[in-house]
KERO-610184 format. One record per residue (C-alpha): x negated, z, y; residue number from 1; residue in one letter. Coordinates in Angstrom, 3 decimals. Last residue first. Layout:
<atoms>
{atom {X, Z, Y}, NUM, "A"},
...
</atoms>
This chain:
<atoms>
{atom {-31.834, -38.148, 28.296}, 321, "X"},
{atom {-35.210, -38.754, 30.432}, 320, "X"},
{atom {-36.623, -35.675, 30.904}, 319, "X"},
{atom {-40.547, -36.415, 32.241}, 318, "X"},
{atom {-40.351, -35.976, 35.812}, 317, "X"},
{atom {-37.946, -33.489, 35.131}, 316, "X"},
{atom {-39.947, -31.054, 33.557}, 315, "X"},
{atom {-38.200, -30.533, 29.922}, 314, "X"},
{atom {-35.700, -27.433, 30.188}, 313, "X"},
{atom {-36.646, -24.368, 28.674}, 312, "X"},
{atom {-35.099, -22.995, 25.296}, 311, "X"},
{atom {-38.587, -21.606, 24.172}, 310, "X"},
{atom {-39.034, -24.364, 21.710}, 309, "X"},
{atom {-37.729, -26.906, 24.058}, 308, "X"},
{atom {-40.519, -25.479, 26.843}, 307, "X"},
{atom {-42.963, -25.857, 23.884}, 306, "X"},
{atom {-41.744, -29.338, 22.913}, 305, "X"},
{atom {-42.784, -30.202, 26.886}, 304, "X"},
{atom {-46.043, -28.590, 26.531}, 303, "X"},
{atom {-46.836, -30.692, 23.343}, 302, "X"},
{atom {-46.091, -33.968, 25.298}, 301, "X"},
{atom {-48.396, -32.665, 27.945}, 300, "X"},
{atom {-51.308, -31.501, 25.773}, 299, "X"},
{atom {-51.189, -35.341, 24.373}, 298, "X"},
{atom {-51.561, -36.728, 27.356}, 297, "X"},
{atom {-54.289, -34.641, 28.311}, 296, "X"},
{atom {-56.232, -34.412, 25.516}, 295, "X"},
{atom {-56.239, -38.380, 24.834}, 294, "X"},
{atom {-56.910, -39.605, 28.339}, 293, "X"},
{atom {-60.648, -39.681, 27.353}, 292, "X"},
{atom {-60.764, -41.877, 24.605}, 291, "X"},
{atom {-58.568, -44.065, 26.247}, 290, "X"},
{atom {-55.489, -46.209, 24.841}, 289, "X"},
{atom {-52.878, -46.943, 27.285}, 288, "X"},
{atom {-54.080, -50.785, 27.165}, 287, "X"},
{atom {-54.719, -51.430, 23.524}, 286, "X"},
{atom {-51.423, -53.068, 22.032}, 285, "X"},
{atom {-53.568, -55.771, 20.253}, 284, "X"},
{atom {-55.339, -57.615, 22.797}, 283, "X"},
{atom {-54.960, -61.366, 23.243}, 282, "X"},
{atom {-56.264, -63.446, 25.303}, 281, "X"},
{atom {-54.914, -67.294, 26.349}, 280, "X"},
{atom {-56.701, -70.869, 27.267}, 279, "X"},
{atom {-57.788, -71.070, 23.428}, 278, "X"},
{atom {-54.242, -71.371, 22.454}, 277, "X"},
{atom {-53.607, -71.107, 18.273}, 276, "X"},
{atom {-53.423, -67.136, 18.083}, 275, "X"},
{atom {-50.479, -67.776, 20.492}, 274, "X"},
{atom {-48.440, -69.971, 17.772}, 273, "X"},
{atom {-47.907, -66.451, 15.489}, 272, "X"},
{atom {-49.030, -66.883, 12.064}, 271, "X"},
{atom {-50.600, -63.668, 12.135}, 270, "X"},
{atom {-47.613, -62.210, 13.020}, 269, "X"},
{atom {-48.082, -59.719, 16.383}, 268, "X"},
{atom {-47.788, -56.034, 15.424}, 267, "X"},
{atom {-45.752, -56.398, 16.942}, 266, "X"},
{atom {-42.897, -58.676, 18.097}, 265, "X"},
{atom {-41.384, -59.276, 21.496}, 264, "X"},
{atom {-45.879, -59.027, 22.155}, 263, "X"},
{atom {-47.770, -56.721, 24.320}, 262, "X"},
{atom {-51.642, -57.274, 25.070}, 261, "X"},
{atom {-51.476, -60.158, 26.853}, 260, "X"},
{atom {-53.633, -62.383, 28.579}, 259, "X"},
{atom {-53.162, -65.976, 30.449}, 258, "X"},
{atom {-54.532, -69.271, 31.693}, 257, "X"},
{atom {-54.586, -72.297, 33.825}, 256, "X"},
{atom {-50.819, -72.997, 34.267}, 255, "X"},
{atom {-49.180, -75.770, 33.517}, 254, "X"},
{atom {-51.952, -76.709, 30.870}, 253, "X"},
{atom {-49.688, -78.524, 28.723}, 252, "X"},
{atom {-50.654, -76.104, 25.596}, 251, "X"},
{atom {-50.455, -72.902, 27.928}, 250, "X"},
{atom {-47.466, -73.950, 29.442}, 249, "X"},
{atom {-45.484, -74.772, 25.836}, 248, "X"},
{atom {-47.058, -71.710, 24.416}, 247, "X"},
{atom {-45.790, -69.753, 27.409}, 246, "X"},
{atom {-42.211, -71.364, 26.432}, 245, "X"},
{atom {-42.552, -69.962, 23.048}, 244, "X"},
{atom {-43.666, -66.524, 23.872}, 243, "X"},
{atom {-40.745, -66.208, 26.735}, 242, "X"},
{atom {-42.168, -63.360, 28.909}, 241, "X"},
{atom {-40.642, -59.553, 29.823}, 240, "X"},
{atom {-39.924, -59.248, 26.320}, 239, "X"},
{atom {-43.539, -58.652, 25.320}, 238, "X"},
{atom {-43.800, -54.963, 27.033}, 237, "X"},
{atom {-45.549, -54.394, 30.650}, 236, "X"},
{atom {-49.223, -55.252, 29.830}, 235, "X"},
{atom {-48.673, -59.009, 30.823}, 234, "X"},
{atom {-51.079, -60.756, 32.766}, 233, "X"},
{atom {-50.986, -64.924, 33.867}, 232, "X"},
{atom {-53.017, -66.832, 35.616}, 231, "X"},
{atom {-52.804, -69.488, 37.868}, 230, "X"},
{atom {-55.040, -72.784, 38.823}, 229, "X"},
{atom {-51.649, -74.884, 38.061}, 228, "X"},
{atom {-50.045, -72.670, 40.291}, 227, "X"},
{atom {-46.629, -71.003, 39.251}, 226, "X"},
{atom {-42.732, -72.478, 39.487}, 225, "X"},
{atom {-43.503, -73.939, 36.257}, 224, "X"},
{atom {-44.013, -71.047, 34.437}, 223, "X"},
{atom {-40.889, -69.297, 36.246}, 222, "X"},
{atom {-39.111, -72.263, 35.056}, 221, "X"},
{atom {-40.655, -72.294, 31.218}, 220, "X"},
{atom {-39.322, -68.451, 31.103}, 219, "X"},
{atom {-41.205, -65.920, 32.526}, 218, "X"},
{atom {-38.116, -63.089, 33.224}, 217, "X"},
{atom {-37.140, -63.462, 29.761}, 216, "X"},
{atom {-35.933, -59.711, 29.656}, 215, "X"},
{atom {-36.876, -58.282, 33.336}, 214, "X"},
{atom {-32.837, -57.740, 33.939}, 213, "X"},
{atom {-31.711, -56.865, 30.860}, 212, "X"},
{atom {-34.271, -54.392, 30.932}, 211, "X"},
{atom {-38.298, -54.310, 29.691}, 210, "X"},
{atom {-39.662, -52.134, 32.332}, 209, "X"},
{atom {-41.967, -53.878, 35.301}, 208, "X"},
{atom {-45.837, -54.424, 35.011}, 207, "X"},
{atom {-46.757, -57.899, 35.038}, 206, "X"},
{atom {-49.456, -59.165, 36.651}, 205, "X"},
{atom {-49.335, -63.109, 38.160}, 204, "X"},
{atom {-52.814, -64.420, 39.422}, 203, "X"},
{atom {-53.220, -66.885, 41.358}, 202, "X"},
{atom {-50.570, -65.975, 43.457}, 201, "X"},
{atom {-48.562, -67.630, 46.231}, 200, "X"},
{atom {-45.633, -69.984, 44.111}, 199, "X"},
{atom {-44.872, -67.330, 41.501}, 198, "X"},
{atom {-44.775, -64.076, 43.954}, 197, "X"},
{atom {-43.176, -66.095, 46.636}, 196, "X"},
{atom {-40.199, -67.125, 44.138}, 195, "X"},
{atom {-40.107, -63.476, 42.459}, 194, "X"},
{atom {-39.604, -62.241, 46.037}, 193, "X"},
{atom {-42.639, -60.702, 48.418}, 192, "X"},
{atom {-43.434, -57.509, 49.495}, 191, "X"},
{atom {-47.058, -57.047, 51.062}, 190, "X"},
{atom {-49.903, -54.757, 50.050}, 189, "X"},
{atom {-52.669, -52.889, 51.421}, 188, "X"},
{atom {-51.690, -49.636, 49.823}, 187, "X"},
{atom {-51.750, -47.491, 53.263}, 186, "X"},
{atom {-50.108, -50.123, 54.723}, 185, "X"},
{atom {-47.574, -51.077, 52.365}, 184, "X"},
{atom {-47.039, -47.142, 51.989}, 183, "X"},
{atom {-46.531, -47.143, 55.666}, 182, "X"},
{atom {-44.305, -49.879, 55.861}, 181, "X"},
{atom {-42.119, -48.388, 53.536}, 180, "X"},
{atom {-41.593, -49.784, 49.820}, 179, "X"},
{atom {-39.278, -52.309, 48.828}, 178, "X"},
{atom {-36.948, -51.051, 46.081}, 177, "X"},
{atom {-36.449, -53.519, 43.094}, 176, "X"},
{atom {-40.019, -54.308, 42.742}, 175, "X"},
{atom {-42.292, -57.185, 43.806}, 174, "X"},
{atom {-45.832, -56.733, 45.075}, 173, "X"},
{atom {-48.127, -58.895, 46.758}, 172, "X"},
{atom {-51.797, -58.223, 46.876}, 171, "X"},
{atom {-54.768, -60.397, 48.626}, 170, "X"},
{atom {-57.549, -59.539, 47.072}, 169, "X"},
{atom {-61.027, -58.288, 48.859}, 168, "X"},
{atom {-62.219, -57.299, 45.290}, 167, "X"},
{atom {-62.813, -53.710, 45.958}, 166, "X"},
{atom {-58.799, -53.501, 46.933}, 165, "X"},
{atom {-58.107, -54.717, 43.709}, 164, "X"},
{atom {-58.080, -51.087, 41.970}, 163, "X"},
{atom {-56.076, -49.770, 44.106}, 162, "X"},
{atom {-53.807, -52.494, 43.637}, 161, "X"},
{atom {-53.738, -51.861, 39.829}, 160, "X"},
{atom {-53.122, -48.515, 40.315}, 159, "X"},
{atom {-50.052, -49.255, 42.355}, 158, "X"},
{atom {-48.590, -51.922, 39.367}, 157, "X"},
{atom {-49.466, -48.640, 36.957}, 156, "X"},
{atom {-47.292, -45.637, 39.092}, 155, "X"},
{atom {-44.532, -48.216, 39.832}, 154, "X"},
{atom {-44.502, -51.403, 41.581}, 153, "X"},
{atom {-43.100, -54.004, 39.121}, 152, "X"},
{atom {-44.537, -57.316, 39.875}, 151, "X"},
{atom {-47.827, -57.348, 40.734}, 150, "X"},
{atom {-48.455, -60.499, 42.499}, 149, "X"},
{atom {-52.498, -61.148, 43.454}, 148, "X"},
{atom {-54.163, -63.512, 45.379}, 147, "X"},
{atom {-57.429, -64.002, 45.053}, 146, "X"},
{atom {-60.704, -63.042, 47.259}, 145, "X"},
{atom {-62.909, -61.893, 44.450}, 144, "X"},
{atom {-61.341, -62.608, 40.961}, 143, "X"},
{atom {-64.224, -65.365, 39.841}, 142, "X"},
{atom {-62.767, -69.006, 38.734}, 141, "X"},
{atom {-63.941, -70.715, 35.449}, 140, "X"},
{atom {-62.790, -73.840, 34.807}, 139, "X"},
{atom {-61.136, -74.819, 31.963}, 138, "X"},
{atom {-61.742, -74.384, 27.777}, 137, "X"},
{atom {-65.175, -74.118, 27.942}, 136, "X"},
{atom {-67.558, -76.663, 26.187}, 135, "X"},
{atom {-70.706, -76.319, 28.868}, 134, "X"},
{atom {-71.578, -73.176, 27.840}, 133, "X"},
{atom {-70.528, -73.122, 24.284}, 132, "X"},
{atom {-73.365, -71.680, 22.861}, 131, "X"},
{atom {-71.784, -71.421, 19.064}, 130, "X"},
{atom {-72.543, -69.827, 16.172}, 129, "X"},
{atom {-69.549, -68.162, 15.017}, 128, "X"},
{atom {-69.580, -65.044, 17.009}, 127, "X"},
{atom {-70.703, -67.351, 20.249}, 126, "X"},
{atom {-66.821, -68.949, 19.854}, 125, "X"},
{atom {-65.251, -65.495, 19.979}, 124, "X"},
{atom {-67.391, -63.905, 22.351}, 123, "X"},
{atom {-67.294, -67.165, 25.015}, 122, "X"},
{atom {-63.456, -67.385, 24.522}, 121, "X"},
{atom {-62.620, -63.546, 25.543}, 120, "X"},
{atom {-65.149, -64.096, 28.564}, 119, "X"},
{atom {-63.056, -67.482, 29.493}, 118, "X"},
{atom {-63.647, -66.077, 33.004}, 117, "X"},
{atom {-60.705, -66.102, 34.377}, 116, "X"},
{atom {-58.965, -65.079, 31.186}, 115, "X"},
{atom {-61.682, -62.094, 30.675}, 114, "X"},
{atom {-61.802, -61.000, 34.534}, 113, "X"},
{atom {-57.730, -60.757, 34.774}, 112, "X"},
{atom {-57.703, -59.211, 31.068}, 111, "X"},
{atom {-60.353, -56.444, 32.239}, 110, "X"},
{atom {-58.583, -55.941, 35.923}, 109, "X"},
{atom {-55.198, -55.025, 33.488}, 108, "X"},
{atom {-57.314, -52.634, 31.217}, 107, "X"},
{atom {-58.270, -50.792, 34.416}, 106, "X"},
{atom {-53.972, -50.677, 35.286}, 105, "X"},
{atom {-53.243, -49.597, 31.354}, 104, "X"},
{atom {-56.110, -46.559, 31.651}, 103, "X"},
{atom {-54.765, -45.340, 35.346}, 102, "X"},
{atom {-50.989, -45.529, 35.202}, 101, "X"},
{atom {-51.267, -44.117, 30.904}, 100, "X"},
{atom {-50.227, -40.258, 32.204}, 99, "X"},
{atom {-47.607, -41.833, 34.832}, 98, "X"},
{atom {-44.673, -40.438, 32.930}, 97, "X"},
{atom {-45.163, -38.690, 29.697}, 96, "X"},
{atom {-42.025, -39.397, 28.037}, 95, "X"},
{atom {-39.232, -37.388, 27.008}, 94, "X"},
{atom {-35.976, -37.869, 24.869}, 93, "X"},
{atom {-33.710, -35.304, 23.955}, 92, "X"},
{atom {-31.238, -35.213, 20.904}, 91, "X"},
{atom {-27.551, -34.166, 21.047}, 90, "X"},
{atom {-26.671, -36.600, 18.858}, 89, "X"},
{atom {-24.798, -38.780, 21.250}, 88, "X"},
{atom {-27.821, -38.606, 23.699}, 87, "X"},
{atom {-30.068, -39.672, 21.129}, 86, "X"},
{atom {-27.865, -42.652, 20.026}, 85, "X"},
{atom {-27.902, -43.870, 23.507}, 84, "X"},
{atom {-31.571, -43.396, 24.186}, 83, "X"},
{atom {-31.953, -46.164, 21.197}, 82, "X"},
{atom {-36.106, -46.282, 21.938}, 81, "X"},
{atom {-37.812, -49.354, 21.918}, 80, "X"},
{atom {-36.511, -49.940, 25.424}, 79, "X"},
{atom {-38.160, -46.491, 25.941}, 78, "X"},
{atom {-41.339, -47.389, 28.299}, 77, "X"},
{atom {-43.515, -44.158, 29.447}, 76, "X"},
{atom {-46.206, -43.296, 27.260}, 75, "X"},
{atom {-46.257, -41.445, 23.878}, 74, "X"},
{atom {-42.399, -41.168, 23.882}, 73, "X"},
{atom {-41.262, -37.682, 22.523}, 72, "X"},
{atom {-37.860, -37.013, 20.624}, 71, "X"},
{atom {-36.919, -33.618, 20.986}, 70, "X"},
{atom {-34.267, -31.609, 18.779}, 69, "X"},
{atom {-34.455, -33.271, 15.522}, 68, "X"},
{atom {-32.742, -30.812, 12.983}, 67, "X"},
{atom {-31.468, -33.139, 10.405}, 66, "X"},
{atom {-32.557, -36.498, 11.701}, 65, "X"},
{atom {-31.589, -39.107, 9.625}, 64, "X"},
{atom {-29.219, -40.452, 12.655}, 63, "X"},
{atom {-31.928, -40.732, 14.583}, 62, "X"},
{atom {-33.939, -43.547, 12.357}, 61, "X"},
{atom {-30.127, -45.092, 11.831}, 60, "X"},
{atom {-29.839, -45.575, 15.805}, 59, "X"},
{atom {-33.650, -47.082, 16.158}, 58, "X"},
{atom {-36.945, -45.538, 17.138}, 57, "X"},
{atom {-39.120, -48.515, 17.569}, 56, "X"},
{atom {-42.812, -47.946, 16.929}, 55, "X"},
{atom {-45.388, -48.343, 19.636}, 54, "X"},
{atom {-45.923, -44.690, 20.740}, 53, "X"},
{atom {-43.039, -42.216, 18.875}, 52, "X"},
{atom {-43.336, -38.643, 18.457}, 51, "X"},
{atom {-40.866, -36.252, 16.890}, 50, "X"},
{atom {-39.546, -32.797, 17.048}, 49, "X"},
{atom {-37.717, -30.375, 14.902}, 48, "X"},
{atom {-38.532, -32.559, 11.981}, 47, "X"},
{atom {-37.124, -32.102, 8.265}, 46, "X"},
{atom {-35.343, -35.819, 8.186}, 45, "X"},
{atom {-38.114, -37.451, 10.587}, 44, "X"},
{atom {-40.439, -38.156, 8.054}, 43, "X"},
{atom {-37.920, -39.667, 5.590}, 42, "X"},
{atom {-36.357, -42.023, 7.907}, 41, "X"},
{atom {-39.534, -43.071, 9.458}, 40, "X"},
{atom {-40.514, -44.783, 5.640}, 39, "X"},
{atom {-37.311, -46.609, 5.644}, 38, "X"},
{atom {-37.650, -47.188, 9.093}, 37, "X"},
{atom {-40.753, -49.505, 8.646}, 36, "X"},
{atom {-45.092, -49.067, 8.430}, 35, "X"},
{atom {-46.769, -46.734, 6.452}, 34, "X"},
{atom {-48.558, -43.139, 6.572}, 33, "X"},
{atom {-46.510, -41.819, 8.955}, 32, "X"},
{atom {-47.623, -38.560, 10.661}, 31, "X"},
{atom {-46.888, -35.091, 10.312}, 30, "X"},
{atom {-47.745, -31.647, 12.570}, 29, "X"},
{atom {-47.332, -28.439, 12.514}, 28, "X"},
{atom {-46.421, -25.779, 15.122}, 27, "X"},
{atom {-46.032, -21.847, 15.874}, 26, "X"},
{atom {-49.083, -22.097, 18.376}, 25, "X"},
{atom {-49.681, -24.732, 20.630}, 24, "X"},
{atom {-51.563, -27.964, 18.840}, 23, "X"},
{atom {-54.440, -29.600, 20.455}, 22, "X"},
{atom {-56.818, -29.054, 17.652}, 21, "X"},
{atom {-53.657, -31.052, 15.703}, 20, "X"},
{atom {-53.531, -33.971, 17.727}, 19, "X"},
{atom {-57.169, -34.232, 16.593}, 18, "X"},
{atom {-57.131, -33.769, 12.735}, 17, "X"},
{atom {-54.033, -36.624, 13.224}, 16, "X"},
{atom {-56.649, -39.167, 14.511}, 15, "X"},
{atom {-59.251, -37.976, 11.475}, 14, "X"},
{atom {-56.136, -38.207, 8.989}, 13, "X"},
{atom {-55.499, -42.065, 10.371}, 12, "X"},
{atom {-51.948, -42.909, 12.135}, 11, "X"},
{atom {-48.928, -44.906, 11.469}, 10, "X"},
{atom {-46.082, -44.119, 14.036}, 9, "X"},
{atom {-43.674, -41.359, 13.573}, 8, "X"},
{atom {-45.585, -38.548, 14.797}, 7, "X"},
{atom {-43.913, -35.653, 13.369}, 6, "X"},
{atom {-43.756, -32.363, 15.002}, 5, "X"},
{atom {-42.859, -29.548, 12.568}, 4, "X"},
{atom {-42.074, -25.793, 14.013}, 3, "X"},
{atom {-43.156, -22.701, 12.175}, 2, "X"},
{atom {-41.194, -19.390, 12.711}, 1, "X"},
</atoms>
């Protein structure tokens, strides 16, 4: 019997043609071809399983389900995801925990370099026409020998400090769980609150969940609680910072500079006040994305609708309701 995964987000034939080399026998897959839960709706009715990356998977999308039996995250954050209405319907969610750490924590160092560095404003402005050497935005300040908070500490806020150790950084880490002394040690990094983190660093990474906790957790007095000389990251998801009152700090220059690549709305509006700051970098949503994390990600999600097929359990590492 023939199985149907669906990936629910809106994807090109030649990116589908590759999902489906990777497929495990006795399956098919779909894709959307537009944008919406009206459109979802209709490729999830027939599905046994389903994949969702950046789309939002919302209570009416599951409830259309006929026959859904696994819904798959294509990374590891489901605040997008209504977990509650899956677990009422008898509907498992997985994600692939861990398998975007490495790509999302190198395209982290990139943002850090580009808004230090006003790299993303020196492209843009030399694509018109323009040498704009001595017309930059700010100051230009080089990474080596910075201080660093990472808040949220899991598998991609770790990666990142690996990564900074070349750099002769000074890390600090926030998360809800200090780690032991000997991980601190063997990491090279130092706990700190959200008031160290803010006041210390000069550059501010965000990597925690999106929860009622972490929603609005920049806000204008976090903003203003930071450096002048500071940066700001965000690859975690877009909720975790107040767009308009980033605007506000950007504009007044409270703090030197930022990137993003996650918005409370994507894609991002094209009228959207942060494609107005030239002292800010945006990336659309790219971070987990890597040619050459493709097979394996993918082959894991797979493998976990294969253990559902055979009436396995999904690995716990990955099961989350």
């Amino acid at each position: 019997m023939t199985e149907t995964i669906v990936l629910l987000d809106l994807t090109t034939p030649e990116r589908a043609d590759k999902l489906r080399a990777l497929l495990p026998p006795g399956f098919v897959l779909t894709h959307g071809t537009a944008r919406g839960d009206e459109h979802m709706k209709e490729i999830i009715a027939d599905a046994d399983y389903a994949i969702a990356g950046q789309v939002a998977v919302s209570a009416e999308v599951l409830r259309a389900a006929k026959k859904l039996k696994l819904l798959h995250k294509w990374g590891v954050g489901v605040d997008n995801i209504d977990t509650a209405t899956a677990k009422e319907l008898g509907i498992g969610v997985a994600r692939t925990t861990g398998s975007n750490a490495l790509p999302v924590a190198e395209f982290a160092l990139g943002l850090m370099l580009s808004a230090l560095r006003y790299i993303g404003y020196g492209h843009a402005e030399l694509k018109k026409g323009h040498w704009s050497t001595g017309h930059l935005p700010g100051e230009t300040f080089m990474l080596s020998g910075k201080t660093v908070g990472i808040v949220g500490f899991g598998a991609i806020g770790q990666n990142v400090a690996k990564l900074l150790k070349g750099f002769g950084c000074t890390l600090l880490y926030h998360k809800r769980h200090k780690l032991s002394a000997t991980e601190e040690a063997t990491l090279g990094v130092t706990y700190a609150s959200m008031a160290e983190i803010l006041a210390k660093s000069d550059i501010v990474s965000l990597h925690c969940p999106l929860t009622p906790e972490t929603s609005n957790l920049i806000d204008t007095k976090a903003l203003a609680a930071m450096k002048t000389t500071a940066i700001l990251i965000n690859v975690a998801r877009g909720g975790v910072v107040n767009e308009a009152d980033l605007v506000v700090a950007l504009r007044n220059r409270e703090i030197a500079g930022a990137a993003m690549d996650v918005y409370s709305v994507e894609p991002l509006p094209a009228d959207s006040d942060l494609l107005t700051l030239d002292n800010l970098v945006v990336t659309p949503h790219l971070a987990a994305m890597a040619a050459d994390n493709f097979a394996p990600t993918v082959s894991r999600m797979f493998a976990n609708m294969a253990h559902v097929s055979r009436g396995e359990p999904v690995p716990e590492k990955d099961f989350v309701v």
